[in-house]
C-alpha positions in Angstrom: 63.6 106.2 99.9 65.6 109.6 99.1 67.4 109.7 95.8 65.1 107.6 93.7 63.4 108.3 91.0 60.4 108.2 88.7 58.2 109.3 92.1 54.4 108.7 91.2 51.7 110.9 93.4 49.6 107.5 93.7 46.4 109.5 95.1 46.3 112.2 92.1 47.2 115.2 94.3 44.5 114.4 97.4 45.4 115.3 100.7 44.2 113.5 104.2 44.0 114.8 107.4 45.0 111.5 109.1 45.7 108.0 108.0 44.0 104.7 109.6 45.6 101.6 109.9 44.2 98.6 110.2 46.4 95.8 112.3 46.9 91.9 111.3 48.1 92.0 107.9 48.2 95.7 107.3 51.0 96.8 109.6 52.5 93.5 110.7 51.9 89.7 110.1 50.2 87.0 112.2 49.0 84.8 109.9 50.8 81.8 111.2 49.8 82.1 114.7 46.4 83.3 113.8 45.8 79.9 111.6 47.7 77.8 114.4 45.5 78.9 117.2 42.2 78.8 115.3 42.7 76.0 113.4 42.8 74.0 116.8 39.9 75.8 117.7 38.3 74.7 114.2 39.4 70.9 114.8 37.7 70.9 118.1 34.6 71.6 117.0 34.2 69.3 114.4 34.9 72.0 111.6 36.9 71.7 108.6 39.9 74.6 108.9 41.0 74.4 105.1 36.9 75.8 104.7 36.9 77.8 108.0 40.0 79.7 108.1 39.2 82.4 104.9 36.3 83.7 107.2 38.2 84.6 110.2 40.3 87.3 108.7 39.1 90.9 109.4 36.2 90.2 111.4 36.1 89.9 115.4 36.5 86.5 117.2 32.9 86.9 118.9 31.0 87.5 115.6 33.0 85.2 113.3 31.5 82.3 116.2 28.7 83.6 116.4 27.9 83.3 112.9 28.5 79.6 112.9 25.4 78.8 115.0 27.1 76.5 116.6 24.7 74.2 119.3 26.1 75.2 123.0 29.3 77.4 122.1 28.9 80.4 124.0 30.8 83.0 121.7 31.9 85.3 123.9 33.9 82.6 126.3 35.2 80.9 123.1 36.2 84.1 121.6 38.6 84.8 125.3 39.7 81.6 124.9 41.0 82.1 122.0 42.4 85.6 122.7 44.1 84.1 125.5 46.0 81.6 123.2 46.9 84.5 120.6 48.1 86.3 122.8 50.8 83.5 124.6 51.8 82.3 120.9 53.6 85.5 119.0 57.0 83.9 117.9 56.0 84.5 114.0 54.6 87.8 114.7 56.4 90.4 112.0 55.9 94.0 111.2 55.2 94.5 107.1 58.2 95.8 105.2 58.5 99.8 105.8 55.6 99.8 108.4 57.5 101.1 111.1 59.5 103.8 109.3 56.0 104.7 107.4 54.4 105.3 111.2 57.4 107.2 112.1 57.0 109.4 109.0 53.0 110.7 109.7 52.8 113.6 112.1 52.0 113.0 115.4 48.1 112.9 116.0 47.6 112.3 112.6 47.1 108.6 112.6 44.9 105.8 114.4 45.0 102.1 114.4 41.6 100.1 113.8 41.6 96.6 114.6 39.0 93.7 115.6 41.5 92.4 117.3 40.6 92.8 121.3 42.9 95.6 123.0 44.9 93.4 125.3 46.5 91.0 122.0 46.4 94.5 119.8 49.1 95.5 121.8 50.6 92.5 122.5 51.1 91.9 118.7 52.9 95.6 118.3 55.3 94.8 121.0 56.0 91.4 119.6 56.5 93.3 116.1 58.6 96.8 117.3 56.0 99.1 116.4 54.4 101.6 118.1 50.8 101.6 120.3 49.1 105.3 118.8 47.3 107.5 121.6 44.3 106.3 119.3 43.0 102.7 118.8 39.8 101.6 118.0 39.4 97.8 119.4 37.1 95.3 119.8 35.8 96.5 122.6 35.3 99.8 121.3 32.1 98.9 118.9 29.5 97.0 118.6 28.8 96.1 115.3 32.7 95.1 114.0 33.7 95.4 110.6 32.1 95.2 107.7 30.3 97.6 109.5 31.5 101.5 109.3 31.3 102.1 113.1 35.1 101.3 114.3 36.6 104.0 111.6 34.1 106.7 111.9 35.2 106.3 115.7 38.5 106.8 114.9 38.2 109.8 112.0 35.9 111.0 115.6 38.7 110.6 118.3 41.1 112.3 115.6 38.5 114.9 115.5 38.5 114.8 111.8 35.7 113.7 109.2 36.1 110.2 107.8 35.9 111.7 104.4 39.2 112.8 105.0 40.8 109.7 105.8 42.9 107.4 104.4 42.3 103.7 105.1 45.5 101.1 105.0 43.3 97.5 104.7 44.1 94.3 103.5 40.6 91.9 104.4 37.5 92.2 102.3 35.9 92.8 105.6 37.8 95.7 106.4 37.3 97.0 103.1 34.1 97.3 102.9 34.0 99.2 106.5 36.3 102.1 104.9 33.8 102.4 102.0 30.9 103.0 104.0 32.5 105.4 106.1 33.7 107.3 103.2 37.0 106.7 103.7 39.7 106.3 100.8 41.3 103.1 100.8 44.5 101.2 100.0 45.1 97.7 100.4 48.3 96.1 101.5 48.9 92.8 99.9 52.1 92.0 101.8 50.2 88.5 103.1 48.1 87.4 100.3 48.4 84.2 99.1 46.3 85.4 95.7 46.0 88.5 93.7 43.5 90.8 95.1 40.5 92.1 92.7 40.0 95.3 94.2 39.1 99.1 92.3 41.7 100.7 95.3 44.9 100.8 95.0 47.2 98.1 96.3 51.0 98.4 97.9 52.7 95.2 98.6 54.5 97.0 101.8 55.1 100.6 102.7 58.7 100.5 101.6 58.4 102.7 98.6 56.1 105.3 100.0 57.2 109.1 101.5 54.7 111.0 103.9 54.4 114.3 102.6 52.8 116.5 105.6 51.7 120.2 104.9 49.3 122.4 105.7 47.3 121.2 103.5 47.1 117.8 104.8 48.9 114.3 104.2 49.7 113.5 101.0 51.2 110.3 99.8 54.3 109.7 96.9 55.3 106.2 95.8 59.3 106.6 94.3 60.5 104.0 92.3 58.2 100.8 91.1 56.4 99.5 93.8 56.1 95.7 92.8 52.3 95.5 93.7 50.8 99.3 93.1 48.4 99.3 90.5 
């Protein structure tokens, strides 16, 4: 990243206290095993997955069942099932381009991971992509109400002991989204895994590969150098 040019300050001068990440398709890819083990699951019980697969993403296993309704499905054993099989199948898992030296950059303390993903495959899924487990992460097991909800990031901004207002959000689900907004939270969106261009009013990053942490004592404040194929 040093050297280039024509560096744009892509968050007009603001400063964080910390940054939040969220996990599957923010700071690493599982979309292949994600679809392979859940598509199963869809065939199983009798559901379409070309329909069933665009609601899975963002939202944890136990509410994204338990929204179906379905007659006899008990969502919490369903949803360890599944965890079970994610967690055995990680050959395509793959960290986004720049992730890791992006974590590497932010000052220590300074940064959280919040996923719906339960804790056990969370860290499973790092491992299997070479990036690091942070002393914080907020779980599924850590709320109650998963995102859209706002509760999983106000936990986080809590356990950084800084206000949400002053974080920034890395997302890349509608879901997810939405639960940074109603925490107050700025947002960015990572695009690195979407098959279709994202209508969003944040600003979007394909990877992290053309971003510089800036720490001070001000805060943490972002620069993108050179042109950033996705930013907007």
């Amino acid at each position: 990243m040093r050297g280039r040019q024509d560096v744009t300050d892509i968050f007009a001068g603001a400063c964080f206290d910390a940054v939040l990440f969220d996990m599957d398709g923010t700071l690493l890819t599982s979309i292949r095993t994600t679809e392979r083990v859940w598509s199963a699951w869809a065939l199983a019980h009798g559901l379409d997955p070309v329909v069933f697969l665009p609601t899975i993403h963002g939202v944890r296993s136990v509410e994204t069942i338990a929204n179906l309704g379905l007659p006899g499905v008990d969502p919490v054993a369903e949803a360890a099932a599944i965890t079970r099989a994610e967690i055995a199948d990680v050959d395509d898992i793959e960290a986004i381009g720049g992730a890791a030296a992006f974590l590497a950059a932010l000052p220590a303390g300074r940064w959280a991971i919040v996923t719906s993903a339960p804790r056990l495959l969370a860290v499973r899924r790092l491992e299997a992509a070479g990036l690091p487990v942070p002393p914080v992460m907020i779980t599924a097991e850590d709320v109650s109400r998963g995102k859209p909800a706002p509760d999983c990031f106000v936990l986080a901004a809590a356990r950084l002991g800084v206000a949400p207002e002053r974080c920034l959000v890395f997302e890349d689900a509608a879901a997810g989204i939405t639960a940074a907004e109603a925490a107050g939270c700025a947002v960015a969106v990572i695009t690195a895994t979407h098959r279709h261009a994202v209508e969003t009013s944040h600003r979007t990053l394909t990877d992290y590969t053309a971003l510089q942490v800036l720490p001070s004592d001000a805060g943490i404040s972002l620069r993108c150098f050179g042109a950033s194929p996705a930013a907007t």
